[in-house]
N, C-alpha and C positions, 0 to 999 in steps of 0.2 A: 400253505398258500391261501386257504383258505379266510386264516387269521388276516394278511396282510389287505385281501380282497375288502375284507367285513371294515378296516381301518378306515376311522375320520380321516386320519393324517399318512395315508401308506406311505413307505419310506422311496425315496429316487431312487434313491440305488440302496441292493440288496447284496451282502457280501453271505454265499451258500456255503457253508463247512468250515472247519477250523483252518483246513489250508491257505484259503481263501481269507481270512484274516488274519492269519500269520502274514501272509505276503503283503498284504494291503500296509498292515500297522509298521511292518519292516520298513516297507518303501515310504511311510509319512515318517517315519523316525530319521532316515536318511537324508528326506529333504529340509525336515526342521533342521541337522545339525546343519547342513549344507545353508540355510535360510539366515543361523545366528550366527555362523562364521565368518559370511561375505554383508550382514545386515549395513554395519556402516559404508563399505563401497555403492551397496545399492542404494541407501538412502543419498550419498554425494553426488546423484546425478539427478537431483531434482531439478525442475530448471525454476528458480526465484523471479526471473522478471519475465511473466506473463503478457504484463499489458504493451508489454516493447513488440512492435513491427518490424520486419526486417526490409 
């Protein structure tokens, strides 16, 4: 704690114990696969014409 205190740059969030980053790196490995599998649906719902009024 000490260290993190003394930091130029202390970290926002702090992940305590190995459990704790097992779970964290599980759940971002989950969302990346989930992210590149649906990436072209979510990209197709851009909306291209901005400057149109309705």
């Amino acid at each position: 704690m000490l260290r993190i205190v003394a930091a130029d740059q202390p970290p926002t969030r702090l992940l305590l114990g190995n459990d704790a980053l097992r779970l964290v790196r599980a759940g971002r490995d989950a969302f990346e696969r989930d992210m590149l599998a649906w990436a072209e649906l979510s990209a197709s719902t851009d909306f291209d014409d901005v400057g149109r009024t309705a």
